[in-house]
C-alpha atoms as an extended CHARMM CRD file, in Angstrom:
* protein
*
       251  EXT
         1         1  UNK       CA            135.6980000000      155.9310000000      198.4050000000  PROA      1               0.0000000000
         2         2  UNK       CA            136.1110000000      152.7050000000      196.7690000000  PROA      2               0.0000000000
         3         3  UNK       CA            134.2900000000      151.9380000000      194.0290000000  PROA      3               0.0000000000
         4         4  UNK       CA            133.4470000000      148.2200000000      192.5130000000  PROA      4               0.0000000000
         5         5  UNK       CA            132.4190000000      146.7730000000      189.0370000000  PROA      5               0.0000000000
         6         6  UNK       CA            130.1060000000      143.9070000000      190.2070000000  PROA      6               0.0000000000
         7         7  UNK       CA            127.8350000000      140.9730000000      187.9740000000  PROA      7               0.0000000000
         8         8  UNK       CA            125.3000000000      140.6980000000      190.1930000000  PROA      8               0.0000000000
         9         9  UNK       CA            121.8010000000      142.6140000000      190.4610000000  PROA      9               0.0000000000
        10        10  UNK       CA            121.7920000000      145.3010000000      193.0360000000  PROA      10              0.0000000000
        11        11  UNK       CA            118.5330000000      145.7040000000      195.4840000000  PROA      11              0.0000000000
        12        12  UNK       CA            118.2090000000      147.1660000000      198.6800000000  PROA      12              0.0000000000
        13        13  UNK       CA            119.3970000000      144.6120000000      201.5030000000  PROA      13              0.0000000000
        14        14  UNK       CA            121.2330000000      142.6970000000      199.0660000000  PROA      14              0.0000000000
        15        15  UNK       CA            124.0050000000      140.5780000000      199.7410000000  PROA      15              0.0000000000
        16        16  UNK       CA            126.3470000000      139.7200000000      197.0410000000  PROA      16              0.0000000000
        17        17  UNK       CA            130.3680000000      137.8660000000      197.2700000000  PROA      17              0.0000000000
        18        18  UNK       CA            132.9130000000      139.7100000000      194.9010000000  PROA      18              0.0000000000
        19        19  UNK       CA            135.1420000000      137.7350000000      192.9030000000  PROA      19              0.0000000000
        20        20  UNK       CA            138.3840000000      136.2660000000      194.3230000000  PROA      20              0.0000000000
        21        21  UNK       CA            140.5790000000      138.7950000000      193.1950000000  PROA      21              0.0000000000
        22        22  UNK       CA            138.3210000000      141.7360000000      194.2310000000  PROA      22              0.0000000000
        23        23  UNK       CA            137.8720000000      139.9610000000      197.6690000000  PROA      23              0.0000000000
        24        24  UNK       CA            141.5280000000      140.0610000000      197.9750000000  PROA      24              0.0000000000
        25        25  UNK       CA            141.5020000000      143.9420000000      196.4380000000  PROA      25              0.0000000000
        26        26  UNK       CA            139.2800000000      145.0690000000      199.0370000000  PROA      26              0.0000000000
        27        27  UNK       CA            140.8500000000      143.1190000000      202.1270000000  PROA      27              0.0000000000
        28        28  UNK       CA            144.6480000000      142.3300000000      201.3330000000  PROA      28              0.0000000000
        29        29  UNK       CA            145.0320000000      146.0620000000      198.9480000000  PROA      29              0.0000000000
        30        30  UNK       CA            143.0940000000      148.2510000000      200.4490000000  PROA      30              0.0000000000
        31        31  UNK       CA            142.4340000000      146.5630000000      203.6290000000  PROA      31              0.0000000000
        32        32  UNK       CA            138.7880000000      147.4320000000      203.6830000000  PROA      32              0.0000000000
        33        33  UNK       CA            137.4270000000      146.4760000000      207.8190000000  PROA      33              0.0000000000
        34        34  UNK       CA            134.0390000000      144.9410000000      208.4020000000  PROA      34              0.0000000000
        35        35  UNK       CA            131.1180000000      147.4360000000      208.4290000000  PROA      35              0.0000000000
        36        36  UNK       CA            133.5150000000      150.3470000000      206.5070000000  PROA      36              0.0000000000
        37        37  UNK       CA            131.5270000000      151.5330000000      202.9940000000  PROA      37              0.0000000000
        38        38  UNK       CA            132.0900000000      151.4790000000      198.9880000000  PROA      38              0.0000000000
        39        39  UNK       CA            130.5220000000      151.9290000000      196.5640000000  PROA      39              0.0000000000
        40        40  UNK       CA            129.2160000000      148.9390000000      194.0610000000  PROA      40              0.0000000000
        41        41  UNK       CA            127.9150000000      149.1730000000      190.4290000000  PROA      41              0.0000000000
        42        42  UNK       CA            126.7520000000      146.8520000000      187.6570000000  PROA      42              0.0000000000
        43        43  UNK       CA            125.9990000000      148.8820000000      184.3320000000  PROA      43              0.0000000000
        44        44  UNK       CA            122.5020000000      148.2450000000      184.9490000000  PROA      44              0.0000000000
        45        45  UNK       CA            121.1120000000      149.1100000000      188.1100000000  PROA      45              0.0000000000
        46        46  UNK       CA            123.0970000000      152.7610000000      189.3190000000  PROA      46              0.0000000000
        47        47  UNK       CA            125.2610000000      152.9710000000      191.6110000000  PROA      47              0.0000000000
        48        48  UNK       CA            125.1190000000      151.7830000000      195.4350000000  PROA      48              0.0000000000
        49        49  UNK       CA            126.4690000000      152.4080000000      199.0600000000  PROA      49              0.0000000000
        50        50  UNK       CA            127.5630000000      148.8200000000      200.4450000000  PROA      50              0.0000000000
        51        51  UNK       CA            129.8170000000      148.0830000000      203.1420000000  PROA      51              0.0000000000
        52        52  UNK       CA            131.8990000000      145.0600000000      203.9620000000  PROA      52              0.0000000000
        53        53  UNK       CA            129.5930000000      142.5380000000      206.1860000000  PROA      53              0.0000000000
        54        54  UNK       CA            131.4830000000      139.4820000000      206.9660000000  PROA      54              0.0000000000
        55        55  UNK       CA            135.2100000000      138.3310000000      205.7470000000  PROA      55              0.0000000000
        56        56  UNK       CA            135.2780000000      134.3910000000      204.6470000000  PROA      56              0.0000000000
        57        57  UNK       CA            137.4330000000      131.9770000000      203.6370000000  PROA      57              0.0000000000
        58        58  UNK       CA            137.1590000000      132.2610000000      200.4340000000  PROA      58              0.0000000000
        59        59  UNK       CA            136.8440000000      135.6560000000      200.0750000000  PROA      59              0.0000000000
        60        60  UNK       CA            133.9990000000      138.1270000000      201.4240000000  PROA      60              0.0000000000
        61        61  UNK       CA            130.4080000000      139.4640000000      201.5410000000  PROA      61              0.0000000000
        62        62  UNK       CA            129.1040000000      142.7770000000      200.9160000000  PROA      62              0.0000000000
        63        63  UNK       CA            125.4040000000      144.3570000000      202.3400000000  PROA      63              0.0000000000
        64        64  UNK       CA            123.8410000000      146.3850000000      199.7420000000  PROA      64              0.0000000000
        65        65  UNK       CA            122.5830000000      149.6090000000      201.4020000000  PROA      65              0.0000000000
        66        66  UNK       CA            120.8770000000      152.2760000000      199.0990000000  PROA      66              0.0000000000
        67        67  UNK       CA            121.2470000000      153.7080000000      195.6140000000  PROA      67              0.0000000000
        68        68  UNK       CA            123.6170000000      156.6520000000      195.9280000000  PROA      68              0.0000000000
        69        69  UNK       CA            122.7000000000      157.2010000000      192.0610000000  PROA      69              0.0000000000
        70        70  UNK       CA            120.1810000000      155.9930000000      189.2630000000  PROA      70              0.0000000000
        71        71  UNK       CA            121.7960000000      154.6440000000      185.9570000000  PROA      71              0.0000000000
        72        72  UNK       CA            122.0150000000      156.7970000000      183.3120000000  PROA      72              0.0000000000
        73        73  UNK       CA            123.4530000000      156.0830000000      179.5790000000  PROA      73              0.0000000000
        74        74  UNK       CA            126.5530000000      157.0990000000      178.1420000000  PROA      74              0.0000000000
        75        75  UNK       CA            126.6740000000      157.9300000000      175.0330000000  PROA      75              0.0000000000
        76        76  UNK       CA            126.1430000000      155.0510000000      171.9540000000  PROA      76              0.0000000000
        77        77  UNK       CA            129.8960000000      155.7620000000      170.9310000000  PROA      77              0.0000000000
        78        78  UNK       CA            131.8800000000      152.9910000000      169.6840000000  PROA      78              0.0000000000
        79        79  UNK       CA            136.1540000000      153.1580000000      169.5840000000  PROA      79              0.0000000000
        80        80  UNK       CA            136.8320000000      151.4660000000      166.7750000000  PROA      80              0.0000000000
        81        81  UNK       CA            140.8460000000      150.5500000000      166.8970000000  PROA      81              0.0000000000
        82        82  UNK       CA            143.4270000000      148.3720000000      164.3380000000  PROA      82              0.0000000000
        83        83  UNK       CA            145.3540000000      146.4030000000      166.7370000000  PROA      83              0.0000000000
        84        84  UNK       CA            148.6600000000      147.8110000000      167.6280000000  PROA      84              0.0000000000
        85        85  UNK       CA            151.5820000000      146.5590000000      170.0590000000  PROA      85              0.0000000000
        86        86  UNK       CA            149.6290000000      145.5710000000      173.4690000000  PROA      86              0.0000000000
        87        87  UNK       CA            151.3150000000      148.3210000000      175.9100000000  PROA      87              0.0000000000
        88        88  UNK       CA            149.9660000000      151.0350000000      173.3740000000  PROA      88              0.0000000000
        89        89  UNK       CA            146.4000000000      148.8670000000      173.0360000000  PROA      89              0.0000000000
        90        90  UNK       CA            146.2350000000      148.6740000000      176.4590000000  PROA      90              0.0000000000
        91        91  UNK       CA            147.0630000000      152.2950000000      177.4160000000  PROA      91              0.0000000000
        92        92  UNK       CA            143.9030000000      153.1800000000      174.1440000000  PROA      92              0.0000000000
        93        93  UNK       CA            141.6100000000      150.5210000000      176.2290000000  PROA      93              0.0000000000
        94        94  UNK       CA            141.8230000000      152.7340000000      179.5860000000  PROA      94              0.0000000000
        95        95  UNK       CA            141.5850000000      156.1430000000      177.7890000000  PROA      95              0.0000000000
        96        96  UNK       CA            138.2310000000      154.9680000000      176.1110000000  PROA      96              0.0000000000
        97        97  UNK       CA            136.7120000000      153.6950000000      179.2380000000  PROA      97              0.0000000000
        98        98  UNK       CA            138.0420000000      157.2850000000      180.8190000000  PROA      98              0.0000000000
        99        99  UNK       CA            136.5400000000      159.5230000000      177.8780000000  PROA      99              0.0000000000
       100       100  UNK       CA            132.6920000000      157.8630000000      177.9210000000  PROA      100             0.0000000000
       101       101  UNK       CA            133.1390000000      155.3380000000      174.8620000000  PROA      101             0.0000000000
       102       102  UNK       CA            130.5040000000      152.6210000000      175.2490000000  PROA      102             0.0000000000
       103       103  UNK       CA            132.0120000000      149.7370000000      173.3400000000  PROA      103             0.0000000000
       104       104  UNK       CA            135.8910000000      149.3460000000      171.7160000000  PROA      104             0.0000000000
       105       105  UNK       CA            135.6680000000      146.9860000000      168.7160000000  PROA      105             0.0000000000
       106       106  UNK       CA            139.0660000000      145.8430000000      167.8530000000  PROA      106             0.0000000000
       107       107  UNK       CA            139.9400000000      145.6520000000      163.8700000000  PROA      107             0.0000000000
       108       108  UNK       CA            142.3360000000      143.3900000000      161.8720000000  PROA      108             0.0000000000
       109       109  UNK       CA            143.3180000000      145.7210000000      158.7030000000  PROA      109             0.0000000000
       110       110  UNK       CA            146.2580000000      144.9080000000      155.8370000000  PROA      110             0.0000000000
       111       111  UNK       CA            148.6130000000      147.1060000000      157.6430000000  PROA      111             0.0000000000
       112       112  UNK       CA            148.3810000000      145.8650000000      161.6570000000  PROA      112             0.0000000000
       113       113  UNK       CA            151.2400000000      145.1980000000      163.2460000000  PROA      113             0.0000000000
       114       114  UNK       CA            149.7180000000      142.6810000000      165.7980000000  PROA      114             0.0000000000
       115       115  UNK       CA            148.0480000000      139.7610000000      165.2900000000  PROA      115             0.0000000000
       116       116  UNK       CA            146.5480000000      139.0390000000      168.3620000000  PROA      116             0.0000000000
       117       117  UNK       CA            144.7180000000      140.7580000000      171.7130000000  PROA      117             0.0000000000
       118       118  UNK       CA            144.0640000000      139.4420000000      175.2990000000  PROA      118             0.0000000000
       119       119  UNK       CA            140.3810000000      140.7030000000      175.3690000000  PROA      119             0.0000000000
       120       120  UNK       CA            140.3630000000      139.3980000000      179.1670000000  PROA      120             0.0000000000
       121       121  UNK       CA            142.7110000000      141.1900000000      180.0670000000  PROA      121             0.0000000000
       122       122  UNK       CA            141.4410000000      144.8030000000      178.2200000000  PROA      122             0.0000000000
       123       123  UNK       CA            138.3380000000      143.8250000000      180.0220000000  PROA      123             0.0000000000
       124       124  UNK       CA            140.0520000000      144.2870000000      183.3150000000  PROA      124             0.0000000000
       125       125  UNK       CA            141.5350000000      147.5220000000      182.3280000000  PROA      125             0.0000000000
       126       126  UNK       CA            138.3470000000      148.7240000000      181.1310000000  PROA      126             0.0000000000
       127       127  UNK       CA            136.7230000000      147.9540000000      184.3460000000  PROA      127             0.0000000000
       128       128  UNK       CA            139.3260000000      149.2380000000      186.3630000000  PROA      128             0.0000000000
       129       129  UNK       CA            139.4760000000      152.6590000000      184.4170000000  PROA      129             0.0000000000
       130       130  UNK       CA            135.1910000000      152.5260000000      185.0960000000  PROA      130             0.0000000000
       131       131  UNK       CA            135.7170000000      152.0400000000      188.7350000000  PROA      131             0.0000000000
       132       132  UNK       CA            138.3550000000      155.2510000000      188.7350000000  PROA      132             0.0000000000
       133       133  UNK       CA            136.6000000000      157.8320000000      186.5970000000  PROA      133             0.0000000000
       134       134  UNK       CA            133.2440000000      157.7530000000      188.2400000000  PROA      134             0.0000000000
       135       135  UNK       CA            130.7580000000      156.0720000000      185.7130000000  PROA      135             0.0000000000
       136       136  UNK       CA            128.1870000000      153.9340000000      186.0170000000  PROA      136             0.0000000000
       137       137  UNK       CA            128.9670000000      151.0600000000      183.1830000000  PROA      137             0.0000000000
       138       138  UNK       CA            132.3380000000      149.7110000000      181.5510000000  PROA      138             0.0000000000
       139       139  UNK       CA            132.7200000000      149.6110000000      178.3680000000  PROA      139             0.0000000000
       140       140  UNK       CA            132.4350000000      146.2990000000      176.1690000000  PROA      140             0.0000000000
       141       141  UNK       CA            135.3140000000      144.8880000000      174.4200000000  PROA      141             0.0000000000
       142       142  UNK       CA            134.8270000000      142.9400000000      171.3370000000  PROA      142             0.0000000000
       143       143  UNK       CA            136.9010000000      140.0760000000      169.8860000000  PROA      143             0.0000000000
       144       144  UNK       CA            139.3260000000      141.3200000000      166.8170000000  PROA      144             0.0000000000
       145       145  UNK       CA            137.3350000000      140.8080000000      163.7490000000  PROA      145             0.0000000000
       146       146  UNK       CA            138.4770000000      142.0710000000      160.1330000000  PROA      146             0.0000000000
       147       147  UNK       CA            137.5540000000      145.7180000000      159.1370000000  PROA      147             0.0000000000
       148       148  UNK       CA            136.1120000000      144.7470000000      156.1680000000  PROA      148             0.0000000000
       149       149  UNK       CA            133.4200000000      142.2460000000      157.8320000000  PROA      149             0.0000000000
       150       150  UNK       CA            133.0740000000      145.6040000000      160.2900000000  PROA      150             0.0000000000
       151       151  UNK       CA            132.1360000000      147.6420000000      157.7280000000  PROA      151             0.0000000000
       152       152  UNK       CA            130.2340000000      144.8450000000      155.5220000000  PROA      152             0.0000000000
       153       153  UNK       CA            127.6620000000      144.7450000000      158.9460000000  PROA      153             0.0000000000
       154       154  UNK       CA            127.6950000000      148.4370000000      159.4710000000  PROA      154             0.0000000000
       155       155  UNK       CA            124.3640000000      149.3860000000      161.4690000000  PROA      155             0.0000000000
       156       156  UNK       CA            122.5840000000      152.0450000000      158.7270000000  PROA      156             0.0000000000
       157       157  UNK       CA            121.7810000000      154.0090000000      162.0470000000  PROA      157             0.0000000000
       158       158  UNK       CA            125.4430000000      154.9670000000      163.0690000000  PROA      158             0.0000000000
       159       159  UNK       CA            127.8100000000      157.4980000000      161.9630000000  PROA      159             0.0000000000
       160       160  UNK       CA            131.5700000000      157.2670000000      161.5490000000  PROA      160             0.0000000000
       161       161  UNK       CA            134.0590000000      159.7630000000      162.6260000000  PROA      161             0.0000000000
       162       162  UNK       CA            136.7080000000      158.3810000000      160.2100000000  PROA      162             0.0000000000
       163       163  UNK       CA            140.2420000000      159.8120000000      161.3710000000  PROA      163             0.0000000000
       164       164  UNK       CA            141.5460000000      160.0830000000      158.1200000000  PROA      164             0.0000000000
       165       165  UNK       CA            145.2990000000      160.6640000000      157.8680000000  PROA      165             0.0000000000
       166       166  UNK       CA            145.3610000000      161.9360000000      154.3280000000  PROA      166             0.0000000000
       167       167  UNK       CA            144.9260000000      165.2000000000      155.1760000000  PROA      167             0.0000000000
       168       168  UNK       CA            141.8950000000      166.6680000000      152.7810000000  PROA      168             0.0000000000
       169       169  UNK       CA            139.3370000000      166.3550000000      155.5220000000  PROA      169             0.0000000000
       170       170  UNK       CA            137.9100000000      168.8670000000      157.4400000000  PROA      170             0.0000000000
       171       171  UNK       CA            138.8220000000      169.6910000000      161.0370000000  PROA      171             0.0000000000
       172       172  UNK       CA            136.9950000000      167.3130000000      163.2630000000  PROA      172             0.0000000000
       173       173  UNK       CA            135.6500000000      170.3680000000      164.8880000000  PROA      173             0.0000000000
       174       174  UNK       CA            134.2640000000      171.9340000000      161.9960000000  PROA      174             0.0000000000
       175       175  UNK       CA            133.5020000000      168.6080000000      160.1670000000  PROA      175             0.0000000000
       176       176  UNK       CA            130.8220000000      166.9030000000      163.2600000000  PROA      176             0.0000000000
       177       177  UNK       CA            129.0460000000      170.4610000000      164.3780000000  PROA      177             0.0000000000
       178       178  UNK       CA            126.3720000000      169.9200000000      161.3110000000  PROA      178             0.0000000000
       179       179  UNK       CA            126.5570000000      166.1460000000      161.7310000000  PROA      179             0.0000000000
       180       180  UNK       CA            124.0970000000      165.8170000000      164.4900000000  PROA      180             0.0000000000
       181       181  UNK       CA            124.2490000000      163.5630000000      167.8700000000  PROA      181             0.0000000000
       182       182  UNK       CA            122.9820000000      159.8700000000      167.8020000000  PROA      182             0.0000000000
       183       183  UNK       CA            124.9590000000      156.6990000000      167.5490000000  PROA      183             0.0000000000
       184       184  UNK       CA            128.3310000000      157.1530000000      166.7260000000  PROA      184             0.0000000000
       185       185  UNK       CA            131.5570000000      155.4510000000      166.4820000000  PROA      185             0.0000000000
       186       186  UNK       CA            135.3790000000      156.7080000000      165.9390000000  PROA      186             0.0000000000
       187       187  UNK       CA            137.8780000000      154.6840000000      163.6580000000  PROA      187             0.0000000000
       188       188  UNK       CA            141.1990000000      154.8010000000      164.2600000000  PROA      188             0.0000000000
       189       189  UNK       CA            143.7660000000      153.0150000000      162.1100000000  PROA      189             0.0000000000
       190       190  UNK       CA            147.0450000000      151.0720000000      162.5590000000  PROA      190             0.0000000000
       191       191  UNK       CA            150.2550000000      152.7480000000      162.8200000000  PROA      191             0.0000000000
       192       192  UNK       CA            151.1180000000      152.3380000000      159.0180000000  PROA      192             0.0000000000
       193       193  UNK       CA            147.5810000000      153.6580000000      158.0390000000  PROA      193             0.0000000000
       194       194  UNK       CA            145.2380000000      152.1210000000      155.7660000000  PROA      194             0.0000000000
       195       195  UNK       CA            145.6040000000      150.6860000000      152.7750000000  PROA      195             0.0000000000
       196       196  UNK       CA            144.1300000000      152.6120000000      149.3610000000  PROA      196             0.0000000000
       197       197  UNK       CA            141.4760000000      150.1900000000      149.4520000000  PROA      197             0.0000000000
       198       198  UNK       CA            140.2950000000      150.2300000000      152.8270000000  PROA      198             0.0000000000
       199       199  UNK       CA            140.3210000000      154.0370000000      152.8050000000  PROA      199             0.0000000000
       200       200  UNK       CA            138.1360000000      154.2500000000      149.6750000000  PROA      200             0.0000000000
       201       201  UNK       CA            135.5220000000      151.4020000000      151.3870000000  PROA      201             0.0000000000
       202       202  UNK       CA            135.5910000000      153.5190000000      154.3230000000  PROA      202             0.0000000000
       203       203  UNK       CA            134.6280000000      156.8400000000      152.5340000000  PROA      203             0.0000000000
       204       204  UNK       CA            132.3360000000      154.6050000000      150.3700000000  PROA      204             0.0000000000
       205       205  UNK       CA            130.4380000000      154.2350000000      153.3430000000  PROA      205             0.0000000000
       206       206  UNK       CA            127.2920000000      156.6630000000      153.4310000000  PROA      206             0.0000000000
       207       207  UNK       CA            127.1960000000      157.4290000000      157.2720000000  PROA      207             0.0000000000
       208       208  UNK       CA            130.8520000000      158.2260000000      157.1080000000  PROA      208             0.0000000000
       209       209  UNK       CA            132.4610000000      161.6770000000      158.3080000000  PROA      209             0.0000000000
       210       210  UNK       CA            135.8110000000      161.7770000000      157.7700000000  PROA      210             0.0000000000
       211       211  UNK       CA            137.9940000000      164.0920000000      159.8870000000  PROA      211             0.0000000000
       212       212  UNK       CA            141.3690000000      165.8000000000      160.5480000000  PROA      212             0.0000000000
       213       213  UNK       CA            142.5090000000      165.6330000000      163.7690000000  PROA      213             0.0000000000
       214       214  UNK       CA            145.2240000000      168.4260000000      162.9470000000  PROA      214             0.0000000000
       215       215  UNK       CA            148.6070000000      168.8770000000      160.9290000000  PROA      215             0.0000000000
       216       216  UNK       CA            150.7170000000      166.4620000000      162.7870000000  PROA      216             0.0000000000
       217       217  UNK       CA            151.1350000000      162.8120000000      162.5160000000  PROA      217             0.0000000000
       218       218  UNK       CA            149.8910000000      161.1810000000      165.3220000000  PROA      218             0.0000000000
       219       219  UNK       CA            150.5140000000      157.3840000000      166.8660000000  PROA      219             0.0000000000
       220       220  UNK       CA            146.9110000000      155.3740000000      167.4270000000  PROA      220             0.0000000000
       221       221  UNK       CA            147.2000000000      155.5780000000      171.0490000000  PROA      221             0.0000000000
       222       222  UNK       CA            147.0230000000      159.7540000000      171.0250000000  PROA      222             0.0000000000
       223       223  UNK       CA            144.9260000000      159.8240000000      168.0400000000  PROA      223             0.0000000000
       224       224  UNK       CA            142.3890000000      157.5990000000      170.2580000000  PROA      224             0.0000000000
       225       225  UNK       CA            142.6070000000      160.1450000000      172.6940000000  PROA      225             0.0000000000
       226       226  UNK       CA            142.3490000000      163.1570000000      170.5980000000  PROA      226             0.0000000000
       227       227  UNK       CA            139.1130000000      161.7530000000      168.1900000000  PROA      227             0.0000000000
       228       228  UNK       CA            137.4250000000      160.4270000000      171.7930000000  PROA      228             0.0000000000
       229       229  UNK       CA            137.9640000000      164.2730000000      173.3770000000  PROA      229             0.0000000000
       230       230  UNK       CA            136.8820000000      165.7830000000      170.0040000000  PROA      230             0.0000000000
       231       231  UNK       CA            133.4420000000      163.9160000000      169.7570000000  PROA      231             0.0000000000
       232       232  UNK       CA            132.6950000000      164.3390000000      173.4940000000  PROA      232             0.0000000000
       233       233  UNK       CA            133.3080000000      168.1710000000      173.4480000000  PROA      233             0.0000000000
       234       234  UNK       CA            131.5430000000      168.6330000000      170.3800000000  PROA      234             0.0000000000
       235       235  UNK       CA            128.5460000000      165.8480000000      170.0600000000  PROA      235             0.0000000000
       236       236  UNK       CA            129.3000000000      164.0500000000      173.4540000000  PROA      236             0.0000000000
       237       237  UNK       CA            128.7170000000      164.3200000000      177.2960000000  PROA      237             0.0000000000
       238       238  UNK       CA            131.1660000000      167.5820000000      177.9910000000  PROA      238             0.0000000000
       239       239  UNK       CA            128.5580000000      169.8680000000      176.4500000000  PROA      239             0.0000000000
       240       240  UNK       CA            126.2610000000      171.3160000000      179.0780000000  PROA      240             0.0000000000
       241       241  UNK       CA            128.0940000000      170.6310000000      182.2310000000  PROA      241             0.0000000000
       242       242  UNK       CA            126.5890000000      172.3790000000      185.1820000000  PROA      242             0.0000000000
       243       243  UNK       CA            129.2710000000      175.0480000000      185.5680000000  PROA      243             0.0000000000
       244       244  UNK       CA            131.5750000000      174.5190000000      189.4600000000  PROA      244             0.0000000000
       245       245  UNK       CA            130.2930000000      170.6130000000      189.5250000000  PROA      245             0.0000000000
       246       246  UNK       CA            132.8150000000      167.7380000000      188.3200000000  PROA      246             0.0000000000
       247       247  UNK       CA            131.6510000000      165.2480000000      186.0920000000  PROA      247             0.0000000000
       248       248  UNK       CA            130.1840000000      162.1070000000      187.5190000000  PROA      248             0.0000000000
       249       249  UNK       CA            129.9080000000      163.9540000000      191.2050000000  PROA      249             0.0000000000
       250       250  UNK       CA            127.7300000000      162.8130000000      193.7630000000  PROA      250             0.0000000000
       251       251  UNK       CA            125.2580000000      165.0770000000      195.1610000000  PROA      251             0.0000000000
């Protein structure tokens, strides 16, 4: 069933008019009739059954039905990322929003190799990867800003995986088990690494954990992916899933 990122508060009996270009998703792409369901969600209020009440000319209406399921939080994990070359950004954008992270905070360090991000348009993906894997929020995308103000306004609360290429870290397996759950984030670097000095403020940090994500060099886009399935299955959301029942299924 089709499922839709929407602003607006869901209630019972609600009526609400999706955007232009998801009024032209549901009725040009996936020609979605009047009175057929989906699904609507908002990050806030769970998830609900709506169906398509009346087609205008600028776009459509929806009737909110029922909750089909109450909110519930993912986990307080931020994806921290060094801008890379957009296709790769992009492609780390949709994984995160796949694997549960609940905010990707995009880093300017000495060794980027980009200089600048459409966070509109990561927003989209991020949505669009929300509306596909089942949860009930997409994750928030903030504005480049330079690791070092990052890390000069780290919360005292949150720990951080550092994926630290240098290779005298523990395996990330071995290295989180006696770290405990709680507020987390990952930190990836850019393609070339970081710099002696960022690595050392990094480390300096107290709440850091840094982490080996194996013997091979990886690019940021895999080592996204790799860190992000390594926290889940070990501090995450992927421990204690009821065994013969898929993640984010309705019952």
């Amino acid at each position: 069933m089709i499922r839709l990122f929407v602003d607006a508060d869901l209630t019972a009996d609600a009526r609400i008019g999706p955007r232009p270009d998801q009024a032209h998703y549901l009725l040009k792409v996936m020609r979605l009739a009047l009175g057929e369901p989906l699904l609507v969600f908002n990050g806030r209020d769970g998830e609900w059954r709506a169906t398509l009440a009346e087609v205008t000319k600028r776009g459509c209406v929806l009737a909110v039905e029922g909750q089909v399921r109450p909110q519930a939080a993912t986990p307080d994990l931020d994806l921290i990322v060094a801008l890379v070359k957009r296709s790769r950004l992009e492609t780390i954008v949709e994984k995160a929003a796949e694997l549960g992270a609940r905010r990707v905070r995009l880093a300017v360090t000495e060794r980027t190799n980009a200089d600048h991000a459409n966070v509109s348009r990561l927003e989209a993906i991020a949505i669009e990867a929300a509306e596909q894997t089942g949860r009930l929020d997409a994750p928030q995308i903030l504005a480049p800003a330079p690791l070092a103000a990052i890390l000069a306004g780290w919360e005292s609360h949150r720990r951080l995986m550092f994926c630290d290429e240098a290779g005298d870290a523990a395996p990330a397996s071995v290295a989180l088990n006696p770290a405990g759950g709680g507020c987390w984030a990952v930190l990836i670097g850019p393609e070339g690494g970081f710099s002696t000095a960022e690595r050392a403020a990094i480390r300096g940090l107290p709440q850091t954990t840094p982490v080996s994500l194996g013997p091979r060099i990886l690019r940021a886009d895999t080592a996204a992916i790799a860190a992000l399935a390594l926290w889940q299955s070990t501090l995450g959301d992927w421990r204690g899933l009821e065994v013969g029942r898929a993640p984010g299924q309705v019952t």
